[in-house]
N, C-alpha and C positions, 0 to 999 in steps of 0.2 A: 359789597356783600361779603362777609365773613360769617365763619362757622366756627363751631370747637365743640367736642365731645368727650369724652371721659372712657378710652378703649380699656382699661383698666387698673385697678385701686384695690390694694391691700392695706394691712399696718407696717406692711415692710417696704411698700412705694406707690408707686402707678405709673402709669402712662395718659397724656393728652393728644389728641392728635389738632391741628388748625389748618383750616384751609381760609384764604385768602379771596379777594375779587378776582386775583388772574388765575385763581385753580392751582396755586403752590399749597404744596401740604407739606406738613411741618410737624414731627414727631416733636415735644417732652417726656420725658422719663426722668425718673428721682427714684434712688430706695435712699433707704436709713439704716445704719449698721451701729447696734450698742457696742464698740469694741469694750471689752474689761480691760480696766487699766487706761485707756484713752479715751475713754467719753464716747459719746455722741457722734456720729457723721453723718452729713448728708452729700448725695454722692449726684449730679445733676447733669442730665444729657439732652444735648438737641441731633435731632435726624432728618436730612432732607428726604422726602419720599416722594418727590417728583409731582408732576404735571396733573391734573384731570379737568373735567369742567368744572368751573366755578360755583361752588357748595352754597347751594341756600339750605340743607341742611346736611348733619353727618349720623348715619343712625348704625352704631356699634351692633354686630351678628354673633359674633364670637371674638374673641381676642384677634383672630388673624382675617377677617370677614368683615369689611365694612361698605354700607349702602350710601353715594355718595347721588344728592338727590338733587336736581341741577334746575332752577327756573329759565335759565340763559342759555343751557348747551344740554349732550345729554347726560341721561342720568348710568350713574353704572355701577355693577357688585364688583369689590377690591379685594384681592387678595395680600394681605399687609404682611412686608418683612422687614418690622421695625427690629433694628440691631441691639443689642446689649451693650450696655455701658460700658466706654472706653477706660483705656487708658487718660489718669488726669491732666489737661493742660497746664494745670497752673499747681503748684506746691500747696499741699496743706495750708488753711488759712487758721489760724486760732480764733475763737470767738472773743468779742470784747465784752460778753454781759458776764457776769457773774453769776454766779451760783444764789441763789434764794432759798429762805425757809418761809415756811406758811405757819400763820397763827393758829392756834386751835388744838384739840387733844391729840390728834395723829401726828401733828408736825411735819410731814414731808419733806422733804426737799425736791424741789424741783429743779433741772436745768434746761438751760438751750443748748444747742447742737454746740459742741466742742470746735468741730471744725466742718467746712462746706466743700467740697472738691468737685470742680468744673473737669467733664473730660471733654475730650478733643470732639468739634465736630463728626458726625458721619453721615455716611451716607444710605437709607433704606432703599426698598423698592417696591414695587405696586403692579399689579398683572390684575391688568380687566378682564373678568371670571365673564361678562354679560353688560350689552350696552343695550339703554332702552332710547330709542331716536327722541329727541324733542320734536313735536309736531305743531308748537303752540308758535303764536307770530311773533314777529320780533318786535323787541317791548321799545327800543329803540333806533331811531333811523334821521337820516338828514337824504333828506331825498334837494338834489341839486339837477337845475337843465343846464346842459352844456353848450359849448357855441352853435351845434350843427342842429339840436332843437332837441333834441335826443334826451332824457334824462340818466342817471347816475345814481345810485343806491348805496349807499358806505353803512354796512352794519356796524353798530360800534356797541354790542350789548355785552362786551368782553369775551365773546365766539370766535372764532375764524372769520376775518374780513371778507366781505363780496363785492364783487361789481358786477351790476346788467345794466346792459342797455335797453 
């Protein structure tokens, strides 16, 4: 099960957030800077933002407020402290397209980004505002008897593991 939402988006960037089956959440961020004289940049970040239940959906509250709604674990209100774009990993890349003009009476020119700039991983954080329990059953199960007659319960619905006898 995977998720992804859209925390937010201007003309100058945005942010994604994704969460995973094992409940890893995963910030992207991007802005774009017209520098004058240098063209184009796009400026691109990823943010680890830690552990929750495993997201059958992500539903954005506000920029810093997200509702993480869990079919497998439970569900909980986030308070998101996704970071600002780092310092870049890698040097200015130059773009390899060229520059284009468009037919027609306006002529434009149009370009693509001059150059891409990856910054360094980092790291957010996440403070559960409110947990709702999950009360619903487990969607899956291997139920095994043991040698003593006894059986054994292994929840494996990507929760926190159980055993009973």
């Amino acid at each position: 099960m995977c998720s992804a939402t859209t925390v937010e988006s201007s003309t100058k960037g945005g942010k994604i957030l994704i969460s995973d089956d094992s409940g890893r959440l995963t910030a992207f961020s991007w802005t774009f800077n017209n520098d004058s004289g240098n063209g184009r940049t796009v400026n691109i970040g990823k943010s680890d933002m830690g552990l929750t239940s495993p997201a059958s959906s992500l539903t954005p509250l506000s920029p810093n407020h997200l509702f993480c709604a869990s079919a497998c674990g439970d569900s909980t209100l986030l308070n998101l402290d996704i970071p600002s774009l780092g310092p870049p990993s890698s040097p200015t890349a130059p773009s390899s397209s060229p520059r284009r003009r468009l037919k027609g009476k306006g002529k434009e020119e149009v370009s693509s980004p001059s150059s891409i700039i990856v910054s360094e991983p980092s790291v957010g954080s996440t403070e559960v505002l409110e947990r709702w329990v999950n009360l619903a059953p487990v969607k899956d199960f291997c139920a095994v008897g043991d040698q003593s007659g006894g059986t054994v319960s292994h929840r494996i619905d990507g929760g926190p593991s159980m055993l009973t006898r």
